[in-house]
Each structure stands twice: as C-alpha cells, then as structure tokens.
Biopython code that builds the backbone (N, CA, C, O; Angstrom):
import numpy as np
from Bio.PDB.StructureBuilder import StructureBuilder

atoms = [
    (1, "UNK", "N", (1.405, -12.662, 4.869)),
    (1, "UNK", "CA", (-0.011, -12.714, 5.162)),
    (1, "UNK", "C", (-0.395, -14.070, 5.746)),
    (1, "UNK", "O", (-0.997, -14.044, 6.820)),
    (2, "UNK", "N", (-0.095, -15.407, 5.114)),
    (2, "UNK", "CA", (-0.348, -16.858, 5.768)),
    (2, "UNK", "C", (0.422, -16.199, 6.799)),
    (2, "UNK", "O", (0.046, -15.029, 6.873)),
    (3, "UNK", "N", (1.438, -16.486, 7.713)),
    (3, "UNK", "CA", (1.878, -16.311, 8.701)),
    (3, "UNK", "C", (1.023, -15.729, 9.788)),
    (3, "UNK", "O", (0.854, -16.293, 10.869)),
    (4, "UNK", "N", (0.464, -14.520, 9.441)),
    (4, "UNK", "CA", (-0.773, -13.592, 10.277)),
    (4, "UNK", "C", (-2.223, -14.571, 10.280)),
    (4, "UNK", "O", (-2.891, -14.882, 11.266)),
    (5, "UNK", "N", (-2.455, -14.930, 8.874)),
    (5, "UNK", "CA", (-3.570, -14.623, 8.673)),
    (5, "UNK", "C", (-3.856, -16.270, 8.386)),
    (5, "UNK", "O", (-4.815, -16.564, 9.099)),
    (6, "UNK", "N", (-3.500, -17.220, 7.781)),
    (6, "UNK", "CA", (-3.292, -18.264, 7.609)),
    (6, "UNK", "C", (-3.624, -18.660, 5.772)),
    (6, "UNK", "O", (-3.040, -17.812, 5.098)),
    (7, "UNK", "N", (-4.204, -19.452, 5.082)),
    (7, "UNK", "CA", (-4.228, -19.508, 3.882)),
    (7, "UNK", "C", (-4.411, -18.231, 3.428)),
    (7, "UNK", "O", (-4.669, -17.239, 4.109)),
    (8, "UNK", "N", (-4.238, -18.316, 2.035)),
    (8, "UNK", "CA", (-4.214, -16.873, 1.119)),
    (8, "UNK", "C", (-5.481, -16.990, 1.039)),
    (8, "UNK", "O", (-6.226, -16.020, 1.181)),
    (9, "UNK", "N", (-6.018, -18.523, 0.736)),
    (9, "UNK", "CA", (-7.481, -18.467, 0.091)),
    (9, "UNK", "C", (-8.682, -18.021, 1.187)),
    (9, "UNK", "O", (-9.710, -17.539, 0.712)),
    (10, "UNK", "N", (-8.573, -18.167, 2.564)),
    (10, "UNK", "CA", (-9.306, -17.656, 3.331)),
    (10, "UNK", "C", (-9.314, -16.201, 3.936)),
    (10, "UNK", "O", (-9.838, -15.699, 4.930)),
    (11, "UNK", "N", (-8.519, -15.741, 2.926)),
    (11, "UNK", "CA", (-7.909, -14.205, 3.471)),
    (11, "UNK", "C", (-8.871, -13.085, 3.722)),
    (11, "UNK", "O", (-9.065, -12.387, 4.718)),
    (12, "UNK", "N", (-9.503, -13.118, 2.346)),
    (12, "UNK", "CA", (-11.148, -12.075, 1.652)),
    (12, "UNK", "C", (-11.790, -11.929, 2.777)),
    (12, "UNK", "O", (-12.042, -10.878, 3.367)),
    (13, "UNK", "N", (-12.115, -13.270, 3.138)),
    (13, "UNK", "CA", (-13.147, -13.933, 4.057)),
    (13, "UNK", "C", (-12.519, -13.370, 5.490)),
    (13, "UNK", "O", (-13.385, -13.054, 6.306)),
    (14, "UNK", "N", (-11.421, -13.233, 5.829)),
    (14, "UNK", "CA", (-11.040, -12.778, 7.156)),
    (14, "UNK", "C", (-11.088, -11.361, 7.430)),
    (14, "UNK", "O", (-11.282, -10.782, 8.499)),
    (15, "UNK", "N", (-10.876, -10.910, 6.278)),
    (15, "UNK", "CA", (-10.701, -9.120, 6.095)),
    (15, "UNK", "C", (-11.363, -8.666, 5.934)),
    (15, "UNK", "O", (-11.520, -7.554, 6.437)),
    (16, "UNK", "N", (-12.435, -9.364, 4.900)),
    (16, "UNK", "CA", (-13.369, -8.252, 5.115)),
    (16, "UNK", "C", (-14.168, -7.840, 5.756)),
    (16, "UNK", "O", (-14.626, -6.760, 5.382)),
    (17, "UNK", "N", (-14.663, -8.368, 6.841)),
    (17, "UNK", "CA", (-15.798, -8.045, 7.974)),
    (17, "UNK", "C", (-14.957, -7.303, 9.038)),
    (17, "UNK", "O", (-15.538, -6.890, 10.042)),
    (18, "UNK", "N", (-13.856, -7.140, 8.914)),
    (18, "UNK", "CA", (-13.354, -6.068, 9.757)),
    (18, "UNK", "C", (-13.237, -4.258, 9.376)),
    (18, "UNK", "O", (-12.964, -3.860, 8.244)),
    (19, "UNK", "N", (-13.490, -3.364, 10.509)),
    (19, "UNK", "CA", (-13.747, -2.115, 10.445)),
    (19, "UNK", "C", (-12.008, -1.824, 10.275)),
    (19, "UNK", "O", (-11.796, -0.942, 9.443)),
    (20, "UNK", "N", (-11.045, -2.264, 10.756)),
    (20, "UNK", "CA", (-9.508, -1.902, 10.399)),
    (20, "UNK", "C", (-9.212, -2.317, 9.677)),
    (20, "UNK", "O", (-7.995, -2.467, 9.790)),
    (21, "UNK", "N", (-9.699, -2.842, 8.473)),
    (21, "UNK", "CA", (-9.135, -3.732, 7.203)),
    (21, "UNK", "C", (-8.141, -2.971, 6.698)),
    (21, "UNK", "O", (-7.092, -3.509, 6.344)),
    (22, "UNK", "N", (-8.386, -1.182, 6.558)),
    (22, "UNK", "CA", (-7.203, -0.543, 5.766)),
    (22, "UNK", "C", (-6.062, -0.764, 6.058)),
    (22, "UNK", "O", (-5.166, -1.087, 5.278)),
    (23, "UNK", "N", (-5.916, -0.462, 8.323)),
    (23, "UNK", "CA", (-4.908, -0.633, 8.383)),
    (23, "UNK", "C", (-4.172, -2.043, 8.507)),
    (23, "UNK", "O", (-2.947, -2.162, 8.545)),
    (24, "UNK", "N", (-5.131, -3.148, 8.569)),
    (24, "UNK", "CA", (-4.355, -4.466, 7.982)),
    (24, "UNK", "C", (-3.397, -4.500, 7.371)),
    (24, "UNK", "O", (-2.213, -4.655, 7.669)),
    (25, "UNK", "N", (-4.278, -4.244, 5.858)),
    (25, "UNK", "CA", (-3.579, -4.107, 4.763)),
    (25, "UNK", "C", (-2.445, -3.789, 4.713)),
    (25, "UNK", "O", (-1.587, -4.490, 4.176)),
    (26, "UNK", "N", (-2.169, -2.430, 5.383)),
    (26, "UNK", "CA", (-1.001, -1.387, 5.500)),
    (26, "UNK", "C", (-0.235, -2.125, 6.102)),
    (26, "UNK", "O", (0.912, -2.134, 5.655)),
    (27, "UNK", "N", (-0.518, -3.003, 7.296)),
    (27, "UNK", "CA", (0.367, -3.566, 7.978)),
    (27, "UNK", "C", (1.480, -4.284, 7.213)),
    (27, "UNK", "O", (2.648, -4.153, 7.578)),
    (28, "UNK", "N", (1.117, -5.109, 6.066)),
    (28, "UNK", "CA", (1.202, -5.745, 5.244)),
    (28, "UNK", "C", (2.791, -5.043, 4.685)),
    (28, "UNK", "O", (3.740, -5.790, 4.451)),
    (29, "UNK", "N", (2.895, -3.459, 4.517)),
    (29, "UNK", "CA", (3.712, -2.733, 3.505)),
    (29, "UNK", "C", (5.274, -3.483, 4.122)),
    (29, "UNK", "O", (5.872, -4.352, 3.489)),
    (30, "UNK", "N", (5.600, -3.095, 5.063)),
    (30, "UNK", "CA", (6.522, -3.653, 5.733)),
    (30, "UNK", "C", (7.193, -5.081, 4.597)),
    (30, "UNK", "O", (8.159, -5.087, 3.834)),
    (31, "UNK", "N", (6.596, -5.715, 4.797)),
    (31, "UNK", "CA", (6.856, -7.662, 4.811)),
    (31, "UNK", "C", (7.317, -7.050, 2.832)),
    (31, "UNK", "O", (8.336, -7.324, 2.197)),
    (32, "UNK", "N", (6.296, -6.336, 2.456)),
    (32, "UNK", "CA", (6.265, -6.216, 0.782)),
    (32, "UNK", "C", (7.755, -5.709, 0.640)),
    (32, "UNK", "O", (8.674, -6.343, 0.121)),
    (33, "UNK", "N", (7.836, -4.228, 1.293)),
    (33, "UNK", "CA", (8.728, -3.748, 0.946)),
    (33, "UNK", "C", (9.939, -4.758, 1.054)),
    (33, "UNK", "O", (10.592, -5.001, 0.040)),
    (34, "UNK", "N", (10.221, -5.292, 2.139)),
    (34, "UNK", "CA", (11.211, -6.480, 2.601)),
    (34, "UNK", "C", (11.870, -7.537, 1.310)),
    (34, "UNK", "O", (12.975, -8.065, 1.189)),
    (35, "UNK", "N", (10.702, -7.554, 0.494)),
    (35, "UNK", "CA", (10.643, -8.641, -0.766)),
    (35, "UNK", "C", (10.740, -8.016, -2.061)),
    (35, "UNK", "O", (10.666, -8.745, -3.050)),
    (36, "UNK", "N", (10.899, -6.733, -2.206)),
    (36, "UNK", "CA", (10.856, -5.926, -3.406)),
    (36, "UNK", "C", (12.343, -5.677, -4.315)),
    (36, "UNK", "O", (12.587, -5.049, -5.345)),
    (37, "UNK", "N", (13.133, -6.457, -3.428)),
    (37, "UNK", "CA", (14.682, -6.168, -4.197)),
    (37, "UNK", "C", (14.424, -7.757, -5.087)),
    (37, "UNK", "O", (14.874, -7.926, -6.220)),
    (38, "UNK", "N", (13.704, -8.725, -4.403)),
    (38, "UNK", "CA", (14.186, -9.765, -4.947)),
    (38, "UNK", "C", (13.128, -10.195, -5.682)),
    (38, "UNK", "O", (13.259, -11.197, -6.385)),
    (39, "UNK", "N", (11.879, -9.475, -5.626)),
    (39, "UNK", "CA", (10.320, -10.235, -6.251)),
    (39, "UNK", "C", (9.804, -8.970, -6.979)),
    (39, "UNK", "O", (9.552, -7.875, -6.476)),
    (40, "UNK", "N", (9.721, -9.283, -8.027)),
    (40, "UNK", "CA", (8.947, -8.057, -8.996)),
    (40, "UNK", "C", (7.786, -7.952, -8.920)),
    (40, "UNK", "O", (7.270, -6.844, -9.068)),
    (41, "UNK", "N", (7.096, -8.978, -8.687)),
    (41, "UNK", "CA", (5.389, -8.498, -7.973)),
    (41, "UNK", "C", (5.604, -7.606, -6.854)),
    (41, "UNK", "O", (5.008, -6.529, -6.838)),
    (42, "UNK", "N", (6.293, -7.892, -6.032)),
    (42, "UNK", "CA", (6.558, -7.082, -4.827)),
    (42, "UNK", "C", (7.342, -5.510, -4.932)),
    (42, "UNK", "O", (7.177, -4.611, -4.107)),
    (43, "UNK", "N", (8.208, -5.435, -6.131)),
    (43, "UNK", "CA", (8.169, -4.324, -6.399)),
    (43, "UNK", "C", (6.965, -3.412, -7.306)),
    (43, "UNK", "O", (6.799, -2.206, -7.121)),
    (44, "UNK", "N", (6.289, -4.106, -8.159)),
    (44, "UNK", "CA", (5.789, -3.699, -8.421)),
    (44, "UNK", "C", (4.114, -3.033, -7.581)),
    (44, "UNK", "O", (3.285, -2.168, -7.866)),
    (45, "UNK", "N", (4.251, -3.739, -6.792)),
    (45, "UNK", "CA", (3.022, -2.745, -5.708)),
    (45, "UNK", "C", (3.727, -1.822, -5.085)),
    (45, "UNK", "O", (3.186, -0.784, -4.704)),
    (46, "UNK", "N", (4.849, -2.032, -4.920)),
    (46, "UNK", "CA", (5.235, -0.560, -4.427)),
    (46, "UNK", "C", (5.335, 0.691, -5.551)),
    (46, "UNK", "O", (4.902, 1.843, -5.546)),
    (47, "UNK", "N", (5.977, 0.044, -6.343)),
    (47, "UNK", "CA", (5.477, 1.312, -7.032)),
    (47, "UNK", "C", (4.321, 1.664, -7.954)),
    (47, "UNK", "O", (4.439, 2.474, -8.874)),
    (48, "UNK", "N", (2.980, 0.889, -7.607)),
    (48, "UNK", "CA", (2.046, 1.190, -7.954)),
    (48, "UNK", "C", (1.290, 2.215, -6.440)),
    (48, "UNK", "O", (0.474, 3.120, -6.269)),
    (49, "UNK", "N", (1.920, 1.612, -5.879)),
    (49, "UNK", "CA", (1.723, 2.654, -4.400)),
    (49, "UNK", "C", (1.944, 3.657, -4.727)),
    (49, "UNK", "O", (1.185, 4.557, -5.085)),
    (50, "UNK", "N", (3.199, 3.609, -4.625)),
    (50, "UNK", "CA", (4.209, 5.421, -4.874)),
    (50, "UNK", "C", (3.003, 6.075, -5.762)),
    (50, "UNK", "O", (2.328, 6.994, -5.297)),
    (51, "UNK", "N", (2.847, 5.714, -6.655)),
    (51, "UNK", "CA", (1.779, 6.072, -8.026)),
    (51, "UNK", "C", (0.931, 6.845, -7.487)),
    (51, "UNK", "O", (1.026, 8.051, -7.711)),
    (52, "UNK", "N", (-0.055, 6.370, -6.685)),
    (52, "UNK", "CA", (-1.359, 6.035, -6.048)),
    (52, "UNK", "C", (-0.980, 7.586, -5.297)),
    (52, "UNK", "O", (-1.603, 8.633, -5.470)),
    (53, "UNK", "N", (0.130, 7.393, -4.493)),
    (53, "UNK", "CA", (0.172, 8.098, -3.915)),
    (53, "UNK", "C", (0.119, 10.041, -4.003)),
    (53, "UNK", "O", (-0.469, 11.066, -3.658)),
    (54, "UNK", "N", (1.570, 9.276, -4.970)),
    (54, "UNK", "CA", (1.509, 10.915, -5.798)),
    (54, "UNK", "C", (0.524, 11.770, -6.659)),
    (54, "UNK", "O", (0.602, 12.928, -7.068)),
    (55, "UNK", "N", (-0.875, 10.352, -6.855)),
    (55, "UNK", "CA", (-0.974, 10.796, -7.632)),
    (55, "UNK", "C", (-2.486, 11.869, -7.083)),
    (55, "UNK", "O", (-3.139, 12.711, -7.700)),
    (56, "UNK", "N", (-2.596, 11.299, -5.578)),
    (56, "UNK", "CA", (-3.135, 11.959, -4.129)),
    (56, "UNK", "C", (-2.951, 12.963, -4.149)),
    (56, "UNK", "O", (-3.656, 13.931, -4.436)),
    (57, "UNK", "N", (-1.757, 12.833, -3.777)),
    (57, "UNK", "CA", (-1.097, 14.352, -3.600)),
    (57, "UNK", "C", (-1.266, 15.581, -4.492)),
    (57, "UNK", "O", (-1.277, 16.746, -4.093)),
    (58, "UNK", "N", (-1.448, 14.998, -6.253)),
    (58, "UNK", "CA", (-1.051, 16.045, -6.859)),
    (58, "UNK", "C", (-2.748, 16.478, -7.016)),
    (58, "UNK", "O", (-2.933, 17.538, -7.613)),
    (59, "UNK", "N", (-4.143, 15.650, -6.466)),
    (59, "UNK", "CA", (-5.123, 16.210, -6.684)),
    (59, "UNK", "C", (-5.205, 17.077, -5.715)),
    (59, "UNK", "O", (-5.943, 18.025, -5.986)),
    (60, "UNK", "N", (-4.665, 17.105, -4.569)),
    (60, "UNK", "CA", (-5.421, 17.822, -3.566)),
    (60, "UNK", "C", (-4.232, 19.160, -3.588)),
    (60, "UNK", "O", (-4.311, 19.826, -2.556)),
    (61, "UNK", "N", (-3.132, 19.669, -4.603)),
    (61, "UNK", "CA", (-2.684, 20.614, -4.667)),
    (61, "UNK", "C", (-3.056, 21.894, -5.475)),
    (61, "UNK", "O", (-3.450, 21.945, -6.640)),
    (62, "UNK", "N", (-2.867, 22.813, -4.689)),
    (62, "UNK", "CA", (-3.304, 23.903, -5.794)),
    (62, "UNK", "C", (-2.920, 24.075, -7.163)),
    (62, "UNK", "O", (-2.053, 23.342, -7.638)),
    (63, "UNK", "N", (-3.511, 25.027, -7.895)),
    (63, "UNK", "CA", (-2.852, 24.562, -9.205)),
    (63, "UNK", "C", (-1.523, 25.913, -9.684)),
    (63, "UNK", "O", (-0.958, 26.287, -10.712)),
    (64, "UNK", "N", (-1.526, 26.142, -8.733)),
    (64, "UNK", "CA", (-0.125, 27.430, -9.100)),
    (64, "UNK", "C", (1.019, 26.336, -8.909)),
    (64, "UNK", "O", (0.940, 25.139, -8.633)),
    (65, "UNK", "N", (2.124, 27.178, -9.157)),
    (65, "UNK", "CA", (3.204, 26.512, -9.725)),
    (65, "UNK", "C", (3.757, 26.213, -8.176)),
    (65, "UNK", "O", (4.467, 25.211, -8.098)),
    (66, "UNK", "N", (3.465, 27.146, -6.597)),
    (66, "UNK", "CA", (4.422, 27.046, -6.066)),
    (66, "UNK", "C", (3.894, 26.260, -5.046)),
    (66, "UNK", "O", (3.723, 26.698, -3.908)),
    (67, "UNK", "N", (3.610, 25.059, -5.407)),
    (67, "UNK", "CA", (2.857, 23.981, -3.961)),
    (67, "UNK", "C", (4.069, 23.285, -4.247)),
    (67, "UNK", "O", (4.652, 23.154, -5.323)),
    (68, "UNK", "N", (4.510, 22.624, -2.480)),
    (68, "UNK", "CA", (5.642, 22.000, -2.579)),
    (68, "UNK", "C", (4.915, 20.982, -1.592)),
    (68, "UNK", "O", (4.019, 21.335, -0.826)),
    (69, "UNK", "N", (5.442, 19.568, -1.703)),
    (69, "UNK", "CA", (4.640, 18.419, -1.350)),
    (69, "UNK", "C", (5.781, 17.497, -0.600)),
    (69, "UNK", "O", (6.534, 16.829, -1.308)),
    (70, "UNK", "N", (5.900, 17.463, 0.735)),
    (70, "UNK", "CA", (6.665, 16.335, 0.940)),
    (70, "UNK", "C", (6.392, 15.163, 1.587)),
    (70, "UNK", "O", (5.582, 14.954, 2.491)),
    (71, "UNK", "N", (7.227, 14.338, 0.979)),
    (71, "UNK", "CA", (6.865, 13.092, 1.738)),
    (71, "UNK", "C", (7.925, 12.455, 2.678)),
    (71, "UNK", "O", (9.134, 12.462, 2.449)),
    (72, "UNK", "N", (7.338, 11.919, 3.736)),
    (72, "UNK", "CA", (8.504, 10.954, 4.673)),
    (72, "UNK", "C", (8.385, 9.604, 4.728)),
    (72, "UNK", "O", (9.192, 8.939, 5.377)),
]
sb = StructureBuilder()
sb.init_structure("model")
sb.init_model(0)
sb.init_chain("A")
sb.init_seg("    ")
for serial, (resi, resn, name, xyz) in enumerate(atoms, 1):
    if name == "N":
        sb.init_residue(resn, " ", resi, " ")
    sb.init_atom(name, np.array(xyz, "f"), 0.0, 1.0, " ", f" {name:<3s}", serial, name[0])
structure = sb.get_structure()
C-alpha cells in the first residue's frame, strides 16, 4: 500500500473520497496473498476473506440440499 499509496497514515484520507475505493482495496489482494505464507496477519485476512466469502455465497443459495457453488 505505501508503495501505491504512500504513508499508511494518510491512506483513509486517500481512499476514501474515491468512487473505486472497492476496487482499490481489491487491488491490494494480490501483494496480501504474496505475504500470507510468511505473515499471519496476512494470512489471516485471507482467510477471513474466504469466510466472508462463503459465507455470501451460502446466503444467496437456495435452501434444498442440491445448490452447488463454485468458485475460481
């Protein structure tokens, strides 16, 4: 994020007045994932992601047994 964006502490302040902030953010997954074998903060947003994600998925499925959900 410094690299892109420059201090951490001016970050809020850069992002948030933008209408693409989500996909900022997202941009972001890349660099995380990159750091997640060796930094446990960094794993751990990913798999608070994954979480997040699935946990998307499992609202917007029907509730019979045979919804199948994939991800790429």
């Amino acid at each position: 994020a410094e690299a892109v964006f420059g201090p951490l502490a001016e970050l809020p302040g850069q992002l948030y007045p933008r209408t693409d902030r989500p996909a900022v953010l997202a941009s972001f997954a890349p660099v995380v994932a990159e750091c997640a074998s060796d930094d446990p903060v960094a794993e751990g947003i990913l798999r608070a992601a994954a979480r997040h994600i699935a946990e998307s998925a499992a609202a917007v499925c029907p509730v019979a047994d045979t919804c199948e959900v994939a991800f790429t």
